[in-house]
N, CA, C and O atoms as a GROMACS GRO file, in nm:
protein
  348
    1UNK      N    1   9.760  13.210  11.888
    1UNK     CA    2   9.860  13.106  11.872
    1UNK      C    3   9.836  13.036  11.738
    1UNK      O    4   9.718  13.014  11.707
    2UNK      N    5   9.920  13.003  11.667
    2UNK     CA    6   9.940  12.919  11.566
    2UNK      C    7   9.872  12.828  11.531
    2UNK      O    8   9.843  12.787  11.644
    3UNK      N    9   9.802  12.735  11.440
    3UNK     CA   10   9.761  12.603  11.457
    3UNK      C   11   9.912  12.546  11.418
    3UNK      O   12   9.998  12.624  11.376
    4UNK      N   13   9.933  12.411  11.433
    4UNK     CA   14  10.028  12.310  11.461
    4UNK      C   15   9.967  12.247  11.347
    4UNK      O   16   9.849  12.241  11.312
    5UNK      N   17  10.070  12.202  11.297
    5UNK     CA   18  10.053  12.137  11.158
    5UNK      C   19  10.043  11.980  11.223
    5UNK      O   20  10.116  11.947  11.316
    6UNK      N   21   9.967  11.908  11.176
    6UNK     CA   22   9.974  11.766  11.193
    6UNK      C   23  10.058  11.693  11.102
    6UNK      O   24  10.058  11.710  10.980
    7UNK      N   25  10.152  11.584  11.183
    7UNK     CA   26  10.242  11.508  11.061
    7UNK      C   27  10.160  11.418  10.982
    7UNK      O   28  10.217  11.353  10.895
    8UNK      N   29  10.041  11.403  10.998
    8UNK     CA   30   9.978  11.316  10.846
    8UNK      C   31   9.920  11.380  10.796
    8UNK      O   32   9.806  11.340  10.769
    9UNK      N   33   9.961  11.515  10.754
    9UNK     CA   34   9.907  11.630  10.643
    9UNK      C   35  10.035  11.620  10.552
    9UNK      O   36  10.154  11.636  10.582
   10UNK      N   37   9.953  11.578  10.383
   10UNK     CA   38  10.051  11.586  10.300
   10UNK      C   39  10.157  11.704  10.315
   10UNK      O   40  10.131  11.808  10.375
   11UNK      N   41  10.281  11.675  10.253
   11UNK     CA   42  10.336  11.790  10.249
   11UNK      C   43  10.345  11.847  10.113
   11UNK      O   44  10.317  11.769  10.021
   12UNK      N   45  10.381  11.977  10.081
   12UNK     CA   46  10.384  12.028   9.986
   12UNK      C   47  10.558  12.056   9.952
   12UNK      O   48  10.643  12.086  10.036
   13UNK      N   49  10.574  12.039   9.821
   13UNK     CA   50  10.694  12.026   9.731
   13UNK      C   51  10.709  12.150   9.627
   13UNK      O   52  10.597  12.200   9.616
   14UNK      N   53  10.789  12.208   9.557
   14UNK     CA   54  10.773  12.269   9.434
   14UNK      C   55  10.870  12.164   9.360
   14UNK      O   56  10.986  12.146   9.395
   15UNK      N   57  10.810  12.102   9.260
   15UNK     CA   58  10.913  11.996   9.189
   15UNK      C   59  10.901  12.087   9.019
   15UNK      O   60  10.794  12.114   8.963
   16UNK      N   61  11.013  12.113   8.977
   16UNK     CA   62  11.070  12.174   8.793
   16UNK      C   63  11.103  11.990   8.755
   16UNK      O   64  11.175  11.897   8.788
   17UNK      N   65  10.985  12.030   8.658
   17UNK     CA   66  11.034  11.912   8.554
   17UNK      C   67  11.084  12.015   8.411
   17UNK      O   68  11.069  12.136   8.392
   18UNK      N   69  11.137  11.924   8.338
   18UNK     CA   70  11.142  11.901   8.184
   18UNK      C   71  11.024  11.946   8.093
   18UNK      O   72  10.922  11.912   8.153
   19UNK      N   73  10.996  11.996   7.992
   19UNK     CA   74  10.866  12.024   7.942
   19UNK      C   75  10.829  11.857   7.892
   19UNK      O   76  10.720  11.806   7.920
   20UNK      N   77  10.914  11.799   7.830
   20UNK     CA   78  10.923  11.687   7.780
   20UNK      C   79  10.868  11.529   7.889
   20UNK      O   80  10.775  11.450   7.871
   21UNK      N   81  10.969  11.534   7.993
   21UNK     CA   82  10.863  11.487   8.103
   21UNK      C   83  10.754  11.501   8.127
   21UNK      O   84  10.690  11.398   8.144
   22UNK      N   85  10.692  11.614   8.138
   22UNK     CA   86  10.568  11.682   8.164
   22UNK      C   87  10.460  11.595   8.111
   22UNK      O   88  10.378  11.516   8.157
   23UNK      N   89  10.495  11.642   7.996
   23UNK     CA   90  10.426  11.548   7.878
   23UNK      C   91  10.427  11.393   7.889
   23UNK      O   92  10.324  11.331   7.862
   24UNK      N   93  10.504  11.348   7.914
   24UNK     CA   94  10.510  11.169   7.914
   24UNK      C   95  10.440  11.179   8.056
   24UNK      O   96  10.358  11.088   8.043
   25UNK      N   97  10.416  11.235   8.197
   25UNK     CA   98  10.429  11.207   8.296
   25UNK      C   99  10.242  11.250   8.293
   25UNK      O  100  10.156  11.192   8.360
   26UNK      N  101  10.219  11.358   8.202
   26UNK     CA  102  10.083  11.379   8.180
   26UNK      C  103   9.954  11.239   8.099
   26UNK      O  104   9.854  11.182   8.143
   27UNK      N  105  10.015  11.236   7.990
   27UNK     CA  106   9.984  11.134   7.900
   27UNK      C  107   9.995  10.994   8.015
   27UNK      O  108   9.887  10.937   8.028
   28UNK      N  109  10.082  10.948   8.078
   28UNK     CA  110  10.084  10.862   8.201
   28UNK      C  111   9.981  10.806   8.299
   28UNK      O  112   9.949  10.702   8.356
   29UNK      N  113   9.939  10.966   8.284
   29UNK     CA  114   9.838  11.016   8.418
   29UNK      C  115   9.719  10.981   8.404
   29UNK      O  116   9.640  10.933   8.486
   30UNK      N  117   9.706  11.010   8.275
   30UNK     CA  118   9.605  11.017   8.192
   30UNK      C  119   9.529  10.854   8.172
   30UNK      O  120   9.415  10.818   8.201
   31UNK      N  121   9.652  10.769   8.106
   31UNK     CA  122   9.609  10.644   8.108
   31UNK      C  123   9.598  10.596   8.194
   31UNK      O  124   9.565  10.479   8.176
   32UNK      N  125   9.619  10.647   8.380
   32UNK     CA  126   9.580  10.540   8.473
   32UNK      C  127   9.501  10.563   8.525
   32UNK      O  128   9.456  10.475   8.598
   33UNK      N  129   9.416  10.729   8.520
   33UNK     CA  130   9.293  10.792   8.527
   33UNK      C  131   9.369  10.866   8.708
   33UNK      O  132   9.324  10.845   8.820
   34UNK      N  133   9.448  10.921   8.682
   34UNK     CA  134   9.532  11.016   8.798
   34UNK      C  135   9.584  11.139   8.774
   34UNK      O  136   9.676  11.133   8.692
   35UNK      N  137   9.564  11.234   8.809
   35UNK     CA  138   9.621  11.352   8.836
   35UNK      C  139   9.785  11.332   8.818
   35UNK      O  140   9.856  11.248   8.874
   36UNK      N  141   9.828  11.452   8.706
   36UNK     CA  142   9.982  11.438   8.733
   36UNK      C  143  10.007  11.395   8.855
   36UNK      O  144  10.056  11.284   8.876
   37UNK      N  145   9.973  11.492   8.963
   37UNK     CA  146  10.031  11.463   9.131
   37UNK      C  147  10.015  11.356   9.157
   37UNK      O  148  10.115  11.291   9.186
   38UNK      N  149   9.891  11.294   9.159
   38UNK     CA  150   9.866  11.154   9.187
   38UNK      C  151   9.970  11.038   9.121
   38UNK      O  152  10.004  10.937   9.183
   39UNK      N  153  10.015  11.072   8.983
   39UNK     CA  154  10.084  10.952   8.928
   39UNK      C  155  10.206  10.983   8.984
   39UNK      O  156  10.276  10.883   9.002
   40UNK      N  157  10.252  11.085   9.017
   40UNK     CA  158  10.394  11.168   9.102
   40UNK      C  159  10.405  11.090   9.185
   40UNK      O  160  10.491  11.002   9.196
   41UNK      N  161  10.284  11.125   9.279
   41UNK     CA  162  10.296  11.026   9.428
   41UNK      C  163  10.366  10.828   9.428
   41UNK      O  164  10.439  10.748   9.487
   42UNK      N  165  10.266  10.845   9.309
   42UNK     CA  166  10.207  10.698   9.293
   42UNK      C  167  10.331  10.638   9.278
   42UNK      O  168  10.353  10.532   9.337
   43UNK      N  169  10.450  10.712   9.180
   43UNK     CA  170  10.556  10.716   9.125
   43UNK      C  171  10.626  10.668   9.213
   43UNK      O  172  10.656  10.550   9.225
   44UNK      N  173  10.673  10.796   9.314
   44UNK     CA  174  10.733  10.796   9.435
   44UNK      C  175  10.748  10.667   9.562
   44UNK      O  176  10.842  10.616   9.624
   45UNK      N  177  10.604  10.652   9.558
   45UNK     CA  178  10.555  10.531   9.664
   45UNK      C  179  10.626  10.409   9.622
   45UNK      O  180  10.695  10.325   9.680
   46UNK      N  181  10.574  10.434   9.472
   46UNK     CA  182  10.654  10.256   9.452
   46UNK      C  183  10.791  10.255   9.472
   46UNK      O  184  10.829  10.192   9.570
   47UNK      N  185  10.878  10.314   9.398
   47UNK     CA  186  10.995  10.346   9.449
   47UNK      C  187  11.038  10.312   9.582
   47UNK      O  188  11.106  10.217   9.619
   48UNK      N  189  10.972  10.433   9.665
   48UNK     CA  190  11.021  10.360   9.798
   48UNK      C  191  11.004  10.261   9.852
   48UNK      O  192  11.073  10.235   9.951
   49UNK      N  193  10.896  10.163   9.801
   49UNK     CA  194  10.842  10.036   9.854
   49UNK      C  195  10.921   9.916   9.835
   49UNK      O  196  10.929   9.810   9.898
   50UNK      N  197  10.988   9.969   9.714
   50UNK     CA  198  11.091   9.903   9.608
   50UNK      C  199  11.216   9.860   9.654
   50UNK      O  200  11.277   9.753   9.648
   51UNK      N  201  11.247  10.014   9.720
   51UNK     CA  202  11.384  10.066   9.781
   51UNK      C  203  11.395   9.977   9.907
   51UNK      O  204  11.483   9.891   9.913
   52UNK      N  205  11.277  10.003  10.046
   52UNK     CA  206  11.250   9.939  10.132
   52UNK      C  207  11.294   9.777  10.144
   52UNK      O  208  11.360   9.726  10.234
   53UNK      N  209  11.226   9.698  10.002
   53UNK     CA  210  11.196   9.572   9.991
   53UNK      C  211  11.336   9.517  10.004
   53UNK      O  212  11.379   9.452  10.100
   54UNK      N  213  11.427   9.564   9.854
   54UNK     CA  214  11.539   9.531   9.866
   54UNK      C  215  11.611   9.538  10.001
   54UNK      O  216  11.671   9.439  10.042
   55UNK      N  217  11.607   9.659  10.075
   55UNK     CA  218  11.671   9.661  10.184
   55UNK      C  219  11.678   9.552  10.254
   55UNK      O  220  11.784   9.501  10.288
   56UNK      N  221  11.521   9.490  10.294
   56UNK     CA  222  11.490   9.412  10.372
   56UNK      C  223  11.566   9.280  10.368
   56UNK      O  224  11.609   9.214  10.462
   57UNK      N  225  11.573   9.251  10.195
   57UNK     CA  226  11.588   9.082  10.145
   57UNK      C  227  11.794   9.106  10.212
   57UNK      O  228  11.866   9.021  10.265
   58UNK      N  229  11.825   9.253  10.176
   58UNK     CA  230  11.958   9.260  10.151
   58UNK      C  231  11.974   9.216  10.309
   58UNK      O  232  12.060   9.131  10.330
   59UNK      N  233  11.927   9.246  10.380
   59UNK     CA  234  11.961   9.199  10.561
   59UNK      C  235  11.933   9.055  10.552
   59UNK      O  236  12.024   8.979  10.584
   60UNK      N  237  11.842   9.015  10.522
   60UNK     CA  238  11.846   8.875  10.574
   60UNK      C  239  11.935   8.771  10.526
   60UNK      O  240  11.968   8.666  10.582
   61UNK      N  241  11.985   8.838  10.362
   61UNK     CA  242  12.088   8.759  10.336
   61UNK      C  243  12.228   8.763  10.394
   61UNK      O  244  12.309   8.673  10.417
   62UNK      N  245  12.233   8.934  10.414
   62UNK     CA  246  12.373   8.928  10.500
   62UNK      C  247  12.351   8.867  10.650
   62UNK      O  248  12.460   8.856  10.706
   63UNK      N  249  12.241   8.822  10.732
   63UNK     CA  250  12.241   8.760  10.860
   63UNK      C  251  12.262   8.610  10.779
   63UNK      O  252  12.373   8.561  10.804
   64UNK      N  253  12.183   8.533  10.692
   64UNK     CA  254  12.222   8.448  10.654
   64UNK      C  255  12.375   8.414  10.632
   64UNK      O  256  12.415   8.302  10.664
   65UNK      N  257  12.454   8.499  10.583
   65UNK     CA  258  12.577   8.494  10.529
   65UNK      C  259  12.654   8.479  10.651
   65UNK      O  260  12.700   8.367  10.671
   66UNK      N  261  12.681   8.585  10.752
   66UNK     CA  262  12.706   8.598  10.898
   66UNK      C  263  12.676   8.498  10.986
   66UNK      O  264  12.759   8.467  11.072
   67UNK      N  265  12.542   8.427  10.978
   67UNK     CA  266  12.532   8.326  11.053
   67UNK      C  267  12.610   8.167  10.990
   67UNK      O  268  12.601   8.075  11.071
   68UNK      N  269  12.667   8.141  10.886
   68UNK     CA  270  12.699   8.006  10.834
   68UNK      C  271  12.559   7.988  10.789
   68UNK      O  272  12.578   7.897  10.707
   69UNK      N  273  12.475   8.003  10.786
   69UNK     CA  274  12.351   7.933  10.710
   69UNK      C  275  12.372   7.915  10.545
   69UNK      O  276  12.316   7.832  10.473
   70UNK      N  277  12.474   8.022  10.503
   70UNK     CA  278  12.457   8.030  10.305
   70UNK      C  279  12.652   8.050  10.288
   70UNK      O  280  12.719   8.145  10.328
   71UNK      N  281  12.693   7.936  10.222
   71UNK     CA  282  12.809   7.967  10.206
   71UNK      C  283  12.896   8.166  10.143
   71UNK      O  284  12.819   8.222  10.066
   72UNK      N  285  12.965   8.209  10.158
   72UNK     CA  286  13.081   8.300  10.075
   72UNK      C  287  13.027   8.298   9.967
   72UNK      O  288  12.961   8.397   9.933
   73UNK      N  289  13.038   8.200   9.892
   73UNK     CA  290  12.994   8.210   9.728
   73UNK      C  291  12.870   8.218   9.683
   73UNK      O  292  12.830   8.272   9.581
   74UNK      N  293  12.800   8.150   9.782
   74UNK     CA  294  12.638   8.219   9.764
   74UNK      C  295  12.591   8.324   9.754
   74UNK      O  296  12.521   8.369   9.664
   75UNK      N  297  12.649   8.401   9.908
   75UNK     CA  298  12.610   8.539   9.924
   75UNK      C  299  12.652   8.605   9.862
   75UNK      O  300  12.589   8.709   9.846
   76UNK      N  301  12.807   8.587   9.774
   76UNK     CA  302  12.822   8.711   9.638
   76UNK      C  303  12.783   8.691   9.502
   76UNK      O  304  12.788   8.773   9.410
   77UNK      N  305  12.737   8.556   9.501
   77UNK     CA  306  12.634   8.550   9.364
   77UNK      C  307  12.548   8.622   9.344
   77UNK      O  308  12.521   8.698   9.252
   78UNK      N  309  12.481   8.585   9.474
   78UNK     CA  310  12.349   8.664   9.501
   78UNK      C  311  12.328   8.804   9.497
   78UNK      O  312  12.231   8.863   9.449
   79UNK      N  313  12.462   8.868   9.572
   79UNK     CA  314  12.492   9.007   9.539
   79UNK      C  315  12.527   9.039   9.375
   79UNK      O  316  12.491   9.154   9.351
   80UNK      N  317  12.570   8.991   9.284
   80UNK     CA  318  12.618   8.980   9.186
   80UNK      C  319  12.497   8.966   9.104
   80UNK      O  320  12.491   9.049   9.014
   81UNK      N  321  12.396   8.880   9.112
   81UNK     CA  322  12.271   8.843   9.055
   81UNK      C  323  12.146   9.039   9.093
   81UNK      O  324  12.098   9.121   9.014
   82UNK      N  325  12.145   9.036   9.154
   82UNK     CA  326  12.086   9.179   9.281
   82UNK      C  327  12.102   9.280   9.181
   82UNK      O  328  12.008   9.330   9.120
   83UNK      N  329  12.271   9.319   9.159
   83UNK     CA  330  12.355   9.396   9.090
   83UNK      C  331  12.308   9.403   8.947
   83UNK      O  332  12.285   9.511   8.892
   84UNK      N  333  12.292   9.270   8.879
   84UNK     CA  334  12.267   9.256   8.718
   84UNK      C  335  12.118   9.313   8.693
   84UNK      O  336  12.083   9.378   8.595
   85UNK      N  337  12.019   9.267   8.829
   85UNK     CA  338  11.904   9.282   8.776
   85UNK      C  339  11.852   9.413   8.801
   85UNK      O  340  11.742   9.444   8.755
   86UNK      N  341  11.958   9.539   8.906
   86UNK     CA  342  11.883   9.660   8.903
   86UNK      C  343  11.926   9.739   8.777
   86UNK      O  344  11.867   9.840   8.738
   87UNK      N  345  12.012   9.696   8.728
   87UNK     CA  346  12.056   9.734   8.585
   87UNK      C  347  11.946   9.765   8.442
   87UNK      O  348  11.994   9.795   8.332
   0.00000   0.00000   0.00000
């Protein structure tokens, strides 16, 4: 029978970069004392942590908004402000 892969075993990817990336993403690596893969990961993680965060703030303002707690014009500033700064 098979062994069963465990879900907290990294997984494996084939990722094609750019030769040009390569290079910036190496040199990168280099200065933070990480393995391309490692700065890949490292890359990745923040990102999603990033992605996550926003999510989070974006709910509480729309329950804020939904509940009367933050006027109409607040909550699309705020969206509007959100908007300018992922720019």
């Amino acid at each position: 029978m098979p062994m069963e892969k465990k879900d907290n075993e990294k997984k494996q990817i084939l990722l094609r970069l750019a030769p040009s990336l390569w290079k910036d993403l190496a040199a990168w690596a280099e200065d933070d004392y990480r393995s391309i893969n490692g700065q890949i990961e490292f890359l990745l993680s923040e990102c999603v942590r990033k992605r996550k965060s926003r999510a989070q703030k974006e709910a509480v303002m729309q329950e804020k908004f939904l509940s009367g707690e933050i006027t109409p014009e607040e909550y699309h500033t705020w969206l509007k402000n959100r908007k300018l700064s992922e720019k």
